[in-house]
C-alpha positions in Angstrom: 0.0 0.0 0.0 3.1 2.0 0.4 3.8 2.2 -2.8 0.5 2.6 -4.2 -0.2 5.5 -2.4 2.6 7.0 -3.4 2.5 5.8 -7.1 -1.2 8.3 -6.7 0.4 11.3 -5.1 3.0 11.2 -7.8 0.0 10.8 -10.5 -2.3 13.4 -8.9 0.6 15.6 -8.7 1.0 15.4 -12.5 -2.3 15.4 -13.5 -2.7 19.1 -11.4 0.5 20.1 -13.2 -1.3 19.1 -16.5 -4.4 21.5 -15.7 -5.1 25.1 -17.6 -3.9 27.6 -14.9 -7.3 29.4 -14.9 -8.9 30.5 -11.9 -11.7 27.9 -11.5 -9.3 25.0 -12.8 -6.6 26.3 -10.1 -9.2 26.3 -6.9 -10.1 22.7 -8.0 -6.3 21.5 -8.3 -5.3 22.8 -5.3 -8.2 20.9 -3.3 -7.1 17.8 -5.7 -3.6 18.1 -4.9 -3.9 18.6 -0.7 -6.3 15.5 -0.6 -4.6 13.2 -2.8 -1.5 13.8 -1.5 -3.1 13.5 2.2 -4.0 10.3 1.3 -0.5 8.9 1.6 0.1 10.9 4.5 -2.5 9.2 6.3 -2.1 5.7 5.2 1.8 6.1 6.5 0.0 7.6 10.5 -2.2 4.7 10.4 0.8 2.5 10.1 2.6 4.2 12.9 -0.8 3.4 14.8 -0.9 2.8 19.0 -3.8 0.1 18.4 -6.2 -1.3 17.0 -8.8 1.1 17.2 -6.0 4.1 16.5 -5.7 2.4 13.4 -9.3 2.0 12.1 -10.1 5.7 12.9 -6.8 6.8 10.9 -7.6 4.6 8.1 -10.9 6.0 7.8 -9.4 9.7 7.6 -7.5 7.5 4.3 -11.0 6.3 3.0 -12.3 10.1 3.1 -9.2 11.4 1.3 -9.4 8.8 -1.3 -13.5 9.1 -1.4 -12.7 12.9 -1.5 -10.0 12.8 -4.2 -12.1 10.8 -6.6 -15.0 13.5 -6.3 
């Protein structure tokens, strides 16, 4: 999952870089960019989880980045 989630930053990342830099296109890529990127972040906290239950509430900050990211 490591890598996968990085592999999607790193796509994200050039997919933002690929968008017109107009005003309404740069407010979406920002937003695009802070999310997929987060969702990386957060899968790599929920491995660094104290328990069980630590981990279940920081994967499901992953599944709203990811949910958010595809939106």
């Amino acid at each position: 999952m490591r890598g996968r989630t990085k592999q999607s930053a790193l796509c994200v990342s050039r997919l933002v870089q690929s968008l017109p830099k107009e005003h309404p296109c740069d407010v979406i890529a920002r937003q695009l960019l802070r999310s997929g990127i987060a969702v990386g972040a957060s899968y790599r906290a929920a491995c660094r989880a104290k328990s069980c239950v630590d981990f279940i509430s920081k994967m499901d900050t992953v599944e709203e980045e990811v949910d958010e990211s595809s939106y």
